[in-house]
N, CA, C and O atoms as a Tripos MOL2 file, in Angstrom:
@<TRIPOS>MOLECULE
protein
  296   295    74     0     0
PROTEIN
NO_CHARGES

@<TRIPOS>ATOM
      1 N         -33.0820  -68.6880 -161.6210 N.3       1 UNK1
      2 CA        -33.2920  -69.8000 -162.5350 C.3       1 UNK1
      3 C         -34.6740  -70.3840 -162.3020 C.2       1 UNK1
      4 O         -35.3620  -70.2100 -161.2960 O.2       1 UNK1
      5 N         -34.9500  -71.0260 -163.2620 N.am      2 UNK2
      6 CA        -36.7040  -71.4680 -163.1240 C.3       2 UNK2
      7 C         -36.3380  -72.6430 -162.7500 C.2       2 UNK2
      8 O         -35.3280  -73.2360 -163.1290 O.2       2 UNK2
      9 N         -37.4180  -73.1430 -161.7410 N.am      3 UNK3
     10 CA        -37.1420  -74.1920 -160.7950 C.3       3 UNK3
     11 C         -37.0890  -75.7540 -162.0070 C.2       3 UNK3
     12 O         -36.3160  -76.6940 -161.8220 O.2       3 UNK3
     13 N         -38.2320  -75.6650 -163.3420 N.am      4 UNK4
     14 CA        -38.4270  -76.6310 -163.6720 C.3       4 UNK4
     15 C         -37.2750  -77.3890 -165.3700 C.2       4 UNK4
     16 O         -36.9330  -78.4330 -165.9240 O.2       4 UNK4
     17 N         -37.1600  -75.8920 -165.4420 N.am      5 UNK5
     18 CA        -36.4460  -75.6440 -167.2680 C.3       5 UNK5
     19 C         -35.0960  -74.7370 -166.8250 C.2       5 UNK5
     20 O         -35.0230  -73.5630 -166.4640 O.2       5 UNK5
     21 N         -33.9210  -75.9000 -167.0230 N.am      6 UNK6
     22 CA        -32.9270  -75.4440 -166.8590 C.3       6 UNK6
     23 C         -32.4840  -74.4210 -167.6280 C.2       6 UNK6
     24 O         -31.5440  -73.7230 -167.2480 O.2       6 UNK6
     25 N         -33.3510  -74.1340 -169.2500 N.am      7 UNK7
     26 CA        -32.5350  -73.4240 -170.2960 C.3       7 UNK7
     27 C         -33.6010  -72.1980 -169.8790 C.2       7 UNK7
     28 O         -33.9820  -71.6640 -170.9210 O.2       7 UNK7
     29 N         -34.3560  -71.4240 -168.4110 N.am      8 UNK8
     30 CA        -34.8600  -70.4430 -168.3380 C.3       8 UNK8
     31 C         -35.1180  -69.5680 -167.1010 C.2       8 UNK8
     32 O         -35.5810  -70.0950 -166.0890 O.2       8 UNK8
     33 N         -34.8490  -68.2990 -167.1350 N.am      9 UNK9
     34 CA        -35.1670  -67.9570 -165.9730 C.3       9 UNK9
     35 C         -36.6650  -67.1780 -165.9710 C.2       9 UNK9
     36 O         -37.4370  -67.1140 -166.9280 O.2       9 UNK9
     37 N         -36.8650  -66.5790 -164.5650 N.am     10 UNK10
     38 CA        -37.8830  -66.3440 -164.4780 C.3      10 UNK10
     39 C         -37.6880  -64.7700 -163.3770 C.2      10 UNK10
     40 O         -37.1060  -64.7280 -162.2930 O.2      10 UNK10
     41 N         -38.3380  -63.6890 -164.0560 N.am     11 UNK11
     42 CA        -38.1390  -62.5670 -163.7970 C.3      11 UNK11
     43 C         -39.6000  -62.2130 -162.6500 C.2      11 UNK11
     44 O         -40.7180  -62.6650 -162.8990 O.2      11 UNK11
     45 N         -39.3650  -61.5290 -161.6800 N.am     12 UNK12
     46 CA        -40.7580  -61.2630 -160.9530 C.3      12 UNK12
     47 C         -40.6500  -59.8450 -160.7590 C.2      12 UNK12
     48 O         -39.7550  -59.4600 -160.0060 O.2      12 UNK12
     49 N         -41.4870  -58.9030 -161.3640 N.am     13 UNK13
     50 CA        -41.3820  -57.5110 -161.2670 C.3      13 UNK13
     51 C         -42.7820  -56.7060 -160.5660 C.2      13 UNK13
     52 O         -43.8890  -57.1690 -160.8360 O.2      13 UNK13
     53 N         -42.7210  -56.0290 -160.0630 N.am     14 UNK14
     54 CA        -44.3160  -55.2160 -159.9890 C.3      14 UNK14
     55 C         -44.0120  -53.6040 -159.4440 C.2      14 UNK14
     56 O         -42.9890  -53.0460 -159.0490 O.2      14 UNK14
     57 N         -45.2090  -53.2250 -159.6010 N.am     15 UNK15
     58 CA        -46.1520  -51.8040 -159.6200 C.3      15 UNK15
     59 C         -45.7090  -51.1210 -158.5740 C.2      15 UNK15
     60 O         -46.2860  -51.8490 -157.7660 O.2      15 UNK15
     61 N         -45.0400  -50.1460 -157.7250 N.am     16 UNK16
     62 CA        -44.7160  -50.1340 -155.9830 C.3      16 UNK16
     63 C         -45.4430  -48.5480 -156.0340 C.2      16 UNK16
     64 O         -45.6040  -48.1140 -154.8930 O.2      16 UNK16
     65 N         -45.8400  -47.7470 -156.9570 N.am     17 UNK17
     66 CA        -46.4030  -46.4520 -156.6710 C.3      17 UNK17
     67 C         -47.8190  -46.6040 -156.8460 C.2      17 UNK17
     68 O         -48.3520  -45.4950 -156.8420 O.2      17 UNK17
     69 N         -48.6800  -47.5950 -157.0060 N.am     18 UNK18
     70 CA        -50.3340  -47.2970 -156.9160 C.3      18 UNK18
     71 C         -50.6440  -46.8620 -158.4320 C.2      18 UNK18
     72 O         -51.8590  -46.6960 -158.5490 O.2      18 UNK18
     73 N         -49.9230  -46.6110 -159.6890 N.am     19 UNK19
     74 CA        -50.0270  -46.4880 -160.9030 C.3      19 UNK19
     75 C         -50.4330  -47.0710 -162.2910 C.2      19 UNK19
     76 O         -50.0400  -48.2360 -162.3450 O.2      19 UNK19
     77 N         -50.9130  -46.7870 -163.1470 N.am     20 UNK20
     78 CA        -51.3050  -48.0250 -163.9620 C.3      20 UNK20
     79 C         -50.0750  -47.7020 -165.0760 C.2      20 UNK20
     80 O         -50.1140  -46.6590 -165.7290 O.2      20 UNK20
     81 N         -48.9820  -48.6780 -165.2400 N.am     21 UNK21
     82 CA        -47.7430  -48.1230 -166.3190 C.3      21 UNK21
     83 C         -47.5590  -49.1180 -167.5960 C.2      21 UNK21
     84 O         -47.8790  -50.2910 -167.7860 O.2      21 UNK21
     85 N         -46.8440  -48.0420 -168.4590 N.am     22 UNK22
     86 CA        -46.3090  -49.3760 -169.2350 C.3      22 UNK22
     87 C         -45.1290  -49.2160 -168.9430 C.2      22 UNK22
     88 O         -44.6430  -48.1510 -168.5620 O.2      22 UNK22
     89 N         -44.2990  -50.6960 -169.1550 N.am     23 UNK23
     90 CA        -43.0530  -50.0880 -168.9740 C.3      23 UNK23
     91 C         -42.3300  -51.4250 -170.2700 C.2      23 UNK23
     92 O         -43.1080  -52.0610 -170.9810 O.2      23 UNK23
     93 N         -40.8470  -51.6210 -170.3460 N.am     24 UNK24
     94 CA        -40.0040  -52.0930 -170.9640 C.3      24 UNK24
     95 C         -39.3500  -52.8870 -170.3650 C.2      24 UNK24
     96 O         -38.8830  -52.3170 -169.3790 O.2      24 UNK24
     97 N         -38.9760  -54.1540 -170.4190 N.am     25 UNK25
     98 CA        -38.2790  -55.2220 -169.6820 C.3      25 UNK25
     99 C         -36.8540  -55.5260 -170.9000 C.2      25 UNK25
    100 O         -36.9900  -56.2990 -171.8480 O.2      25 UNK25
    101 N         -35.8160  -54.9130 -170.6810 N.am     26 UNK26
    102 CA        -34.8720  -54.8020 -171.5740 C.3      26 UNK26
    103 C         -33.7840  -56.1940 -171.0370 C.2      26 UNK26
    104 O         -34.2860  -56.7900 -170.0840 O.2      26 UNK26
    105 N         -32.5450  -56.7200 -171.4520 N.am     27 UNK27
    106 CA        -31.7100  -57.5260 -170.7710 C.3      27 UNK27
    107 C         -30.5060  -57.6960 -172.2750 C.2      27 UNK27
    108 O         -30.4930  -57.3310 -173.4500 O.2      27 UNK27
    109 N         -29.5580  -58.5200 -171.2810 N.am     28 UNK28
    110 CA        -28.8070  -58.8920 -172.6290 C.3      28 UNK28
    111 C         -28.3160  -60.6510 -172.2180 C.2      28 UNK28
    112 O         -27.3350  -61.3880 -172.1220 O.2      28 UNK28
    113 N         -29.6450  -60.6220 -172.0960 N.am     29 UNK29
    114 CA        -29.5400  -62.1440 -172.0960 C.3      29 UNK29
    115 C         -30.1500  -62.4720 -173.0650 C.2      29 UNK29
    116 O         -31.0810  -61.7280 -173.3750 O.2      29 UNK29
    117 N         -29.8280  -63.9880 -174.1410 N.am     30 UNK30
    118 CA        -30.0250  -64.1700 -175.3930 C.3      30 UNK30
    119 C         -31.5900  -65.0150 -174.6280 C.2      30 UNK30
    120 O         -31.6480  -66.0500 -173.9640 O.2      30 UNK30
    121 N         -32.6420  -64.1200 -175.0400 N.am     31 UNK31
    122 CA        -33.6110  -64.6500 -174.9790 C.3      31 UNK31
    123 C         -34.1130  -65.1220 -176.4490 C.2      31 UNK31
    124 O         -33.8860  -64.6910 -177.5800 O.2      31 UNK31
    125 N         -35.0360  -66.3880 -175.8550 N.am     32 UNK32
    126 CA        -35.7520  -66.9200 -176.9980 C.3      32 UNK32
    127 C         -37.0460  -66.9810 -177.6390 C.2      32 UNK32
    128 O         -37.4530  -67.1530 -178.7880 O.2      32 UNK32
    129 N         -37.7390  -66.7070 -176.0710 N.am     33 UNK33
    130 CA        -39.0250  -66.8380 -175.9380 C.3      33 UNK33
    131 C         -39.1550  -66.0940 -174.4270 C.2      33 UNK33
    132 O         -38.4460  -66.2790 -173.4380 O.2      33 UNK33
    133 N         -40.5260  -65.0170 -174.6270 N.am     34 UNK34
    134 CA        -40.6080  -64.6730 -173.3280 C.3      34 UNK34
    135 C         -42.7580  -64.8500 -172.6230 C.2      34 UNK34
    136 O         -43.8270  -64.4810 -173.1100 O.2      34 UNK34
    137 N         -42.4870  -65.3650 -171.7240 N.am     35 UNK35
    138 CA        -44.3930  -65.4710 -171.7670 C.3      35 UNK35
    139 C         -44.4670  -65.1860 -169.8310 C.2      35 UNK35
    140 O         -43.6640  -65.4300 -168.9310 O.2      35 UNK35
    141 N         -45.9200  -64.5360 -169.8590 N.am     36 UNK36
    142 CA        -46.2900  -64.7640 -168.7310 C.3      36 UNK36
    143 C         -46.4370  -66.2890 -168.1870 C.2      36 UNK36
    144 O         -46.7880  -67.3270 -168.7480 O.2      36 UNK36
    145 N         -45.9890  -65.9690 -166.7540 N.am     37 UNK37
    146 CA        -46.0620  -67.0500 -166.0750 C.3      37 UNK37
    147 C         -46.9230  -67.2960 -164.5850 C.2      37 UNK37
    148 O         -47.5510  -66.2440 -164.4740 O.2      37 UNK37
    149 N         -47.2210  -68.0560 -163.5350 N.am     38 UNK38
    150 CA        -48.1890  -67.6120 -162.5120 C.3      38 UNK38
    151 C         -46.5920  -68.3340 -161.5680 C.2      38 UNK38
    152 O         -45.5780  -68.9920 -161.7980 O.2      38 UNK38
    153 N         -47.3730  -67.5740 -160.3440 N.am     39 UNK39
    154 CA        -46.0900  -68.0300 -158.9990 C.3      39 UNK39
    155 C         -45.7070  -69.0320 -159.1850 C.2      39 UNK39
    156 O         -44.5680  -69.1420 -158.7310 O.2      39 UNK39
    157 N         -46.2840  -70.4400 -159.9300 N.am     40 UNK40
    158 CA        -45.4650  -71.7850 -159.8890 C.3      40 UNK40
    159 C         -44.9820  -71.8160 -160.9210 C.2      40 UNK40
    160 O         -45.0940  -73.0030 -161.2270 O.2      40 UNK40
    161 N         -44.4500  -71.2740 -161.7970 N.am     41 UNK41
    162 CA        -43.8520  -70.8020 -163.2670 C.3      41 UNK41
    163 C         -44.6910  -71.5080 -163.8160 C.2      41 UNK41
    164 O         -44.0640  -72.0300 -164.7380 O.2      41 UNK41
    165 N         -46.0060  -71.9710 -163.8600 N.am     42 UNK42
    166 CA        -46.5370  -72.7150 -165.2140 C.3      42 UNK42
    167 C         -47.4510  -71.5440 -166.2650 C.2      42 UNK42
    168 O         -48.5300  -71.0580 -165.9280 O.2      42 UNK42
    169 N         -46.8100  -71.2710 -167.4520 N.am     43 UNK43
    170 CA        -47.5990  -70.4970 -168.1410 C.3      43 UNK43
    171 C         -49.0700  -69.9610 -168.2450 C.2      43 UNK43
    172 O         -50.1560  -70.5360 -168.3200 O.2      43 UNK43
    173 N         -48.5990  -68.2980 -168.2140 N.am     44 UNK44
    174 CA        -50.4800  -68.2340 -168.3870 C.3      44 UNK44
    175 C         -50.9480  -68.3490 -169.8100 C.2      44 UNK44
    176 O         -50.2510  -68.2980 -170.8230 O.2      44 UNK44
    177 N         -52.2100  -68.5070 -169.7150 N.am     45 UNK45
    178 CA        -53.4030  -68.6760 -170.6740 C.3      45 UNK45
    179 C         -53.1930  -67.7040 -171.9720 C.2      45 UNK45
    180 O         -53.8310  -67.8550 -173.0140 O.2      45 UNK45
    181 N         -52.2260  -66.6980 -171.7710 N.am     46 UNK46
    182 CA        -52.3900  -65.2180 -172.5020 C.3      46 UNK46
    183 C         -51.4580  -65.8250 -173.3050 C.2      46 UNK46
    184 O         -51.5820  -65.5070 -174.4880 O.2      46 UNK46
    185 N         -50.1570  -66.9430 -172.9550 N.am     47 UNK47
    186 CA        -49.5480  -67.2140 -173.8520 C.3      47 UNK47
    187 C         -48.2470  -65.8650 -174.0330 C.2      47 UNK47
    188 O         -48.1680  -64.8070 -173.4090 O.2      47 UNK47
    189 N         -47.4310  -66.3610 -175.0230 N.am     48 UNK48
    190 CA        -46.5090  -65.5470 -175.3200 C.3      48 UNK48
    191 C         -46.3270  -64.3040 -175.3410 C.2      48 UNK48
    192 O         -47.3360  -63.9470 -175.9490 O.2      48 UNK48
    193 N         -45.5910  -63.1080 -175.0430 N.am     49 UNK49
    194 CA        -44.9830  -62.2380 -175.0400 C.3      49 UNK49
    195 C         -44.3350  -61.9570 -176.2200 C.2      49 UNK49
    196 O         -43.2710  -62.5330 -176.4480 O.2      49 UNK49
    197 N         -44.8580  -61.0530 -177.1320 N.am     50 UNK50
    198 CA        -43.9390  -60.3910 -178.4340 C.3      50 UNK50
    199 C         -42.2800  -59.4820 -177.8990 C.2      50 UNK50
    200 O         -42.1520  -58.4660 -177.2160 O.2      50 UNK50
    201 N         -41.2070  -60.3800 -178.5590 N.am     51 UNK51
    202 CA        -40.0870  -59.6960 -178.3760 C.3      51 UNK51
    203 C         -40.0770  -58.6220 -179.4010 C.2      51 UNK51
    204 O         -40.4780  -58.9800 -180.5080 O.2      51 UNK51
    205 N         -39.7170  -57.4180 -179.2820 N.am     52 UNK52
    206 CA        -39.2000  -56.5910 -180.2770 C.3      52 UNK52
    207 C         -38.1300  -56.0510 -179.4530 C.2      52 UNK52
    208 O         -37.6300  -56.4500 -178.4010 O.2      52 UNK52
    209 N         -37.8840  -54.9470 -180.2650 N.am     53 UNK53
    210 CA        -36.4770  -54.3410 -180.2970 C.3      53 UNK53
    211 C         -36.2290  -54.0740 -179.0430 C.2      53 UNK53
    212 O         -35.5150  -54.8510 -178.4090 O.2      53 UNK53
    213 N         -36.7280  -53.0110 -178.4790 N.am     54 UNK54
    214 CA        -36.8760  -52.3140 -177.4140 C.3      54 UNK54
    215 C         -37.3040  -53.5820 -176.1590 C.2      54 UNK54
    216 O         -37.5250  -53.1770 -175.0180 O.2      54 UNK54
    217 N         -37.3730  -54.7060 -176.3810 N.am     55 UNK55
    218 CA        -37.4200  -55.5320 -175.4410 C.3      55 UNK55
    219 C         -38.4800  -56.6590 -175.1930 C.2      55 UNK55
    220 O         -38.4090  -57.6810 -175.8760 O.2      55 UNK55
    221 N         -39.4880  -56.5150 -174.2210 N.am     56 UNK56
    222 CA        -40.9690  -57.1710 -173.6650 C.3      56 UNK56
    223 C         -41.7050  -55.8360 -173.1560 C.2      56 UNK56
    224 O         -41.2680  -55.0680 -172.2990 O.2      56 UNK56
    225 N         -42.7770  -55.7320 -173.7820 N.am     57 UNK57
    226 CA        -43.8290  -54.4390 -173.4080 C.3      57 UNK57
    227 C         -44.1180  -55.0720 -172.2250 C.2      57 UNK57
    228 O         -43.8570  -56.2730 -172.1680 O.2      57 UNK57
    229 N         -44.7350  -54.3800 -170.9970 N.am     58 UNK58
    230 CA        -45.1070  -55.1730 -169.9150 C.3      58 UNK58
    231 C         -46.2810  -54.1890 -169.8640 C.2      58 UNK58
    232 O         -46.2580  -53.2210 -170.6230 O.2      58 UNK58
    233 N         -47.5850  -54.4190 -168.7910 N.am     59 UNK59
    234 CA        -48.3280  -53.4030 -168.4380 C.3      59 UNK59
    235 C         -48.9030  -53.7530 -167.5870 C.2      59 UNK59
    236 O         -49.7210  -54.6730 -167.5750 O.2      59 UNK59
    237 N         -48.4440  -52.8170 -166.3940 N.am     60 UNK60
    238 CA        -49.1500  -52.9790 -164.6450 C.3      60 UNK60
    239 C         -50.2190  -51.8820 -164.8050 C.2      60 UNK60
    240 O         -50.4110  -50.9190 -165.5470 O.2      60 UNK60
    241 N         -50.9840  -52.6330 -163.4890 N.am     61 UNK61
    242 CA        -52.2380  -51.8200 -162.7800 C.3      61 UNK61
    243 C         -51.2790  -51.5840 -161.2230 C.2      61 UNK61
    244 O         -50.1880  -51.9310 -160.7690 O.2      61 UNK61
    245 N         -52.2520  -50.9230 -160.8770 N.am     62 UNK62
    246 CA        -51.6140  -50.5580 -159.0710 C.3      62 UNK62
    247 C         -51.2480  -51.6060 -158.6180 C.2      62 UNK62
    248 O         -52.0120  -52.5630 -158.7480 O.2      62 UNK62
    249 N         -49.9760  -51.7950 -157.9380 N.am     63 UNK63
    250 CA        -49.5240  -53.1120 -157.0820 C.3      63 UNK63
    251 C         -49.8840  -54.3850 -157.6540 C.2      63 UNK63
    252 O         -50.3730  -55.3560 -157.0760 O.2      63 UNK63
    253 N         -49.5650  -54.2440 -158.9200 N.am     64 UNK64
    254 CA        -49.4690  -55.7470 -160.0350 C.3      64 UNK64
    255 C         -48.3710  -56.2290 -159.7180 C.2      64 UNK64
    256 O         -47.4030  -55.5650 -159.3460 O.2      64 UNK64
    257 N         -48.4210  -57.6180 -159.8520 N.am     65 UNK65
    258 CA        -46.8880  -58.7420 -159.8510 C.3      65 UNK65
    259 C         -47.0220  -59.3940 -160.8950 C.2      65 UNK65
    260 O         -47.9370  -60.2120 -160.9800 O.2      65 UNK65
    261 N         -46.2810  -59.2170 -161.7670 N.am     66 UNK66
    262 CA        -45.6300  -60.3770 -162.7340 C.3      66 UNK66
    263 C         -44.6650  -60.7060 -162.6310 C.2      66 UNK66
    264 O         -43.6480  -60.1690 -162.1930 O.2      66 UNK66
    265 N         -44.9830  -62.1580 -163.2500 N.am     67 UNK67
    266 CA        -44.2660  -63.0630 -163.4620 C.3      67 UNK67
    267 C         -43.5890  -63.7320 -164.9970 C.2      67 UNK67
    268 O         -44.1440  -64.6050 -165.6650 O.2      67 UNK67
    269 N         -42.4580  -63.1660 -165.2780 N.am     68 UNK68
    270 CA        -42.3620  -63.8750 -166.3330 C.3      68 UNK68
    271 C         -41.3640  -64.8890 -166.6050 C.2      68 UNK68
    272 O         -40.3520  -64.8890 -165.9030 O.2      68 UNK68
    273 N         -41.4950  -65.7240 -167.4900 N.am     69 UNK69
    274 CA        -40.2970  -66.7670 -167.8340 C.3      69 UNK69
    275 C         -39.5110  -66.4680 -169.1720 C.2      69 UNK69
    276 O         -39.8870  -66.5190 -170.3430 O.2      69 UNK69
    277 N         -38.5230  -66.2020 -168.7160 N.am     70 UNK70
    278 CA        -37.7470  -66.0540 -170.1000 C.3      70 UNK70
    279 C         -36.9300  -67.0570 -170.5210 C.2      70 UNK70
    280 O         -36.0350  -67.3270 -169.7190 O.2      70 UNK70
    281 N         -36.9600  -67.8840 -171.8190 N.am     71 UNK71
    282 CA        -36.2820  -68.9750 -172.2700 C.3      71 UNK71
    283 C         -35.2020  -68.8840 -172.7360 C.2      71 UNK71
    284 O         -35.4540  -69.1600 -173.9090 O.2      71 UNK71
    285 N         -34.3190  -68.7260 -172.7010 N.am     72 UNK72
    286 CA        -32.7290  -68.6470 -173.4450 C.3      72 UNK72
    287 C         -32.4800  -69.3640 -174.6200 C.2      72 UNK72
    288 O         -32.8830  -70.5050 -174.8480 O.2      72 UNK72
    289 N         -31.7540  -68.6130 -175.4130 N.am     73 UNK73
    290 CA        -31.1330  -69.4760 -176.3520 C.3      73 UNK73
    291 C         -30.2630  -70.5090 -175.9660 C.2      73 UNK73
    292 O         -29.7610  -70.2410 -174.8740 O.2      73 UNK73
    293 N         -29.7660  -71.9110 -176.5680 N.am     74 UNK74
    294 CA        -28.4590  -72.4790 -175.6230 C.3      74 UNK74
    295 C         -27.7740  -72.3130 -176.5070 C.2      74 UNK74
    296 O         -26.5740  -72.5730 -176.4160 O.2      74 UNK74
@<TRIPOS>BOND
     1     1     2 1
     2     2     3 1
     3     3     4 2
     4     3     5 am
     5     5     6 1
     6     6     7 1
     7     7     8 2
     8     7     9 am
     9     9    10 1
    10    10    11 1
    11    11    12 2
    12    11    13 am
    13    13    14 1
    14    14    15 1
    15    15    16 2
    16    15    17 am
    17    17    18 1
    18    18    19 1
    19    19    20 2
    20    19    21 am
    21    21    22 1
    22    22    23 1
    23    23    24 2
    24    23    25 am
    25    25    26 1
    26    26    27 1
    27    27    28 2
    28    27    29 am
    29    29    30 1
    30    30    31 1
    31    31    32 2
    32    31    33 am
    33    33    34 1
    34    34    35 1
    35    35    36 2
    36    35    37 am
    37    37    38 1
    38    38    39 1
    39    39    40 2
    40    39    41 am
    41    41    42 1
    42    42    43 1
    43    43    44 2
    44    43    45 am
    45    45    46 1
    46    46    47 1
    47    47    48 2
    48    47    49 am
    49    49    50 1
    50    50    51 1
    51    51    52 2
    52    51    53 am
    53    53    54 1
    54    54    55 1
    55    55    56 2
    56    55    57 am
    57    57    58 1
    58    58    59 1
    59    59    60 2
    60    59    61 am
    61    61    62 1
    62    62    63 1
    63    63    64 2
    64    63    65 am
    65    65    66 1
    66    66    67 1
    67    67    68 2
    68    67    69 am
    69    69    70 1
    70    70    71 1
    71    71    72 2
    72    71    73 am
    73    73    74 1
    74    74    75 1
    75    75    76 2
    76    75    77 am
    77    77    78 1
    78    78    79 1
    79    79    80 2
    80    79    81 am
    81    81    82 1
    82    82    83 1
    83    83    84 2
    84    83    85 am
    85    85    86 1
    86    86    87 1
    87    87    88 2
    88    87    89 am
    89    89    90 1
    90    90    91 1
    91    91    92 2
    92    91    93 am
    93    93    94 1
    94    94    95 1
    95    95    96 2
    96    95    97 am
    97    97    98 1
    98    98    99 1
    99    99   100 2
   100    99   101 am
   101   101   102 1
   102   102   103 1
   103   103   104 2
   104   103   105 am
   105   105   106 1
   106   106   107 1
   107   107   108 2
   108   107   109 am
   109   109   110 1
   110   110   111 1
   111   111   112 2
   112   111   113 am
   113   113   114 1
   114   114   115 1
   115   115   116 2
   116   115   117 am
   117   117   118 1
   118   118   119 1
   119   119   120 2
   120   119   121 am
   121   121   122 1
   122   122   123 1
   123   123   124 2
   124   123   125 am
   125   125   126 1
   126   126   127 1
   127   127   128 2
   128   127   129 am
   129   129   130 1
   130   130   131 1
   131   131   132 2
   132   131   133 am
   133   133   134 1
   134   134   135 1
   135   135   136 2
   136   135   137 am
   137   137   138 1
   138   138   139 1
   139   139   140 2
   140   139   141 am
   141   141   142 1
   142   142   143 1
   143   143   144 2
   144   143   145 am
   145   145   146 1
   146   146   147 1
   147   147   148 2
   148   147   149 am
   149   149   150 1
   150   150   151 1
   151   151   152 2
   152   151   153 am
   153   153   154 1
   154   154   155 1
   155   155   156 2
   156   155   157 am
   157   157   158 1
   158   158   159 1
   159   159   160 2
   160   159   161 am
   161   161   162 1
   162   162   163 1
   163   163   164 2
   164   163   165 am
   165   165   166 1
   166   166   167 1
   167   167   168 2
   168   167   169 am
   169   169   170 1
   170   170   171 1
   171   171   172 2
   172   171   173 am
   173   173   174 1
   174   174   175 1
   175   175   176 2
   176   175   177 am
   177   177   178 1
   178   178   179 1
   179   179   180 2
   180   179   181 am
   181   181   182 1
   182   182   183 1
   183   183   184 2
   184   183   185 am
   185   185   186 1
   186   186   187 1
   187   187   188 2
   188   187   189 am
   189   189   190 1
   190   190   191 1
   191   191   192 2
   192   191   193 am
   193   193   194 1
   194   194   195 1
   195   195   196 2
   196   195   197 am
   197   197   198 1
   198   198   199 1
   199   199   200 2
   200   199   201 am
   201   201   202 1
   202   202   203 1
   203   203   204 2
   204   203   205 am
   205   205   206 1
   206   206   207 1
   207   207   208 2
   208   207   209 am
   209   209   210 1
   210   210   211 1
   211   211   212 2
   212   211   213 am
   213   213   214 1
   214   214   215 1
   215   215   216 2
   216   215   217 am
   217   217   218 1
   218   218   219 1
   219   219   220 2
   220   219   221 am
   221   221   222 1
   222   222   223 1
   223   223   224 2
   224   223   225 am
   225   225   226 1
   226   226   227 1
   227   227   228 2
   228   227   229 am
   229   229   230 1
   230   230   231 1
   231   231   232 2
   232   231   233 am
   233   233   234 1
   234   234   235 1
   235   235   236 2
   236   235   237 am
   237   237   238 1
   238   238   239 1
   239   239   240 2
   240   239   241 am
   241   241   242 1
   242   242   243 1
   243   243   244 2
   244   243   245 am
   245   245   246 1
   246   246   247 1
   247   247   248 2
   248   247   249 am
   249   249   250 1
   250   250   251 1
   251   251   252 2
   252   251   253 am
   253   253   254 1
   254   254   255 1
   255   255   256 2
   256   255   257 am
   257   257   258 1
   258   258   259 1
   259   259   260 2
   260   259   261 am
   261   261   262 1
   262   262   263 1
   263   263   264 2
   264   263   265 am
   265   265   266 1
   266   266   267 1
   267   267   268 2
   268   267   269 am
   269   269   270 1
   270   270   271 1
   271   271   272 2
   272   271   273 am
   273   273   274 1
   274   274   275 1
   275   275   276 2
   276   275   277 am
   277   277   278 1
   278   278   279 1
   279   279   280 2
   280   279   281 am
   281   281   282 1
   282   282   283 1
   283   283   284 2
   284   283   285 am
   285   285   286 1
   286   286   287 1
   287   287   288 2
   288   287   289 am
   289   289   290 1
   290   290   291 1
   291   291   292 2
   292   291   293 am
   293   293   294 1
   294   294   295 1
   295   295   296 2
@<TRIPOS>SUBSTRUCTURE
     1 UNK1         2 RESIDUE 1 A UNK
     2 UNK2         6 RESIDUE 1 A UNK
     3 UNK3        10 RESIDUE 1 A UNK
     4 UNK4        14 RESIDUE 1 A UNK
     5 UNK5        18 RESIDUE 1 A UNK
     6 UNK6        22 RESIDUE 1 A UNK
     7 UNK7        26 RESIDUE 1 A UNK
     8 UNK8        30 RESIDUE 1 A UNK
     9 UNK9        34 RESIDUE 1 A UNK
    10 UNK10       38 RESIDUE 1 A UNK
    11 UNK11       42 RESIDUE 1 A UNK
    12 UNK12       46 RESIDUE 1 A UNK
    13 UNK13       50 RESIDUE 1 A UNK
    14 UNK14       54 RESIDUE 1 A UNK
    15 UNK15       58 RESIDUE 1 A UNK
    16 UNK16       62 RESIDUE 1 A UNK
    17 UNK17       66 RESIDUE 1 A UNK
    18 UNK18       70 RESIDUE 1 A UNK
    19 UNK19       74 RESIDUE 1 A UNK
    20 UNK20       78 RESIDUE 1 A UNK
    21 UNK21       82 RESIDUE 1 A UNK
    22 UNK22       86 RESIDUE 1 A UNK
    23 UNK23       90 RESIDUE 1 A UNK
    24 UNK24       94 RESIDUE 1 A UNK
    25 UNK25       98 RESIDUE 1 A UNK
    26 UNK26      102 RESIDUE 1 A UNK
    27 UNK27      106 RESIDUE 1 A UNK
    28 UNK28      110 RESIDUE 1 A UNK
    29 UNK29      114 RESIDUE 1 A UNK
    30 UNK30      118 RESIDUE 1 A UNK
    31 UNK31      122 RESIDUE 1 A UNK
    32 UNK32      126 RESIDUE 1 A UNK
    33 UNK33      130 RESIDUE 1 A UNK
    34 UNK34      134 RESIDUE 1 A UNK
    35 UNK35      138 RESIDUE 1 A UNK
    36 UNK36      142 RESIDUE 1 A UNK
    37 UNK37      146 RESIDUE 1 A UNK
    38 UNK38      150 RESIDUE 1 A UNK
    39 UNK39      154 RESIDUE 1 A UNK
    40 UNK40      158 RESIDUE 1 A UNK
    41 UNK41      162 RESIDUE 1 A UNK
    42 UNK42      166 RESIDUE 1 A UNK
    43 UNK43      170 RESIDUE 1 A UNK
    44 UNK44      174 RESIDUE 1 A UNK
    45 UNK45      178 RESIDUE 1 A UNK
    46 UNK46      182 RESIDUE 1 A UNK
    47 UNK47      186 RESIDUE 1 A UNK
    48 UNK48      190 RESIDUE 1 A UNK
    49 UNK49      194 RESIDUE 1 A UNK
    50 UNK50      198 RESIDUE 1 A UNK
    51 UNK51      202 RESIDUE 1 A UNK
    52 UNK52      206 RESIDUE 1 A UNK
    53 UNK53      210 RESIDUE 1 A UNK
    54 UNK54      214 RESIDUE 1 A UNK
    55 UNK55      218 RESIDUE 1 A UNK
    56 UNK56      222 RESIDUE 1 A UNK
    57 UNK57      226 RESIDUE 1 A UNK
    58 UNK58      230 RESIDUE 1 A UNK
    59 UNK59      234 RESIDUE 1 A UNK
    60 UNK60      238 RESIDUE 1 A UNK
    61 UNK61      242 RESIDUE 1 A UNK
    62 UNK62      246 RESIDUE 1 A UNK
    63 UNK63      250 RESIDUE 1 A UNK
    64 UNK64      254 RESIDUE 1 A UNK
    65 UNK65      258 RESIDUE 1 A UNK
    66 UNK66      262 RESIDUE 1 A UNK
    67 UNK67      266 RESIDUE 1 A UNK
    68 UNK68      270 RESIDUE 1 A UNK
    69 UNK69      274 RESIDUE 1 A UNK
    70 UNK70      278 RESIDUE 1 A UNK
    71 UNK71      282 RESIDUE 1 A UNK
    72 UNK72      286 RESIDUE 1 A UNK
    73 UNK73      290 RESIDUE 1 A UNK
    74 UNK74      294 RESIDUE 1 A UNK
């Protein structure tokens, strides 16, 4: 759960093979809104994350950490 917004959690994923990937952040949680976030969950600068079908596009460099916040529907 995100420490500040009860209606969101906050996902932390990264890179563990040295690779530059894309990958897919899928769930079946009723998301609403999904955006990068920095270690203190306050949004980055890049702003929102496009939901489509297939999920949240994500894209690491070698030993990247993201952070994202995902907002729920209530």
């Amino acid at each position: 759960k995100a420490e500040d917004r009860p209606e969101a959690v906050v996902a932390r994923l990264y890179e563990a093979h040295g690779s530059t990937v894309v990958a897919w952040l899928q769930t079946s949680l009723p998301v609403k809104e999904a955006m990068l976030c920095d270690l203190l969950e306050r949004p980055a600068a890049r702003g929102c994350l496009p939901l489509e079908q297939q999920g949240v596009r994500l894209s690491f460099t070698p030993f990247h950490v993201l952070s994202i916040l995902l907002v729920l529907r209530q």
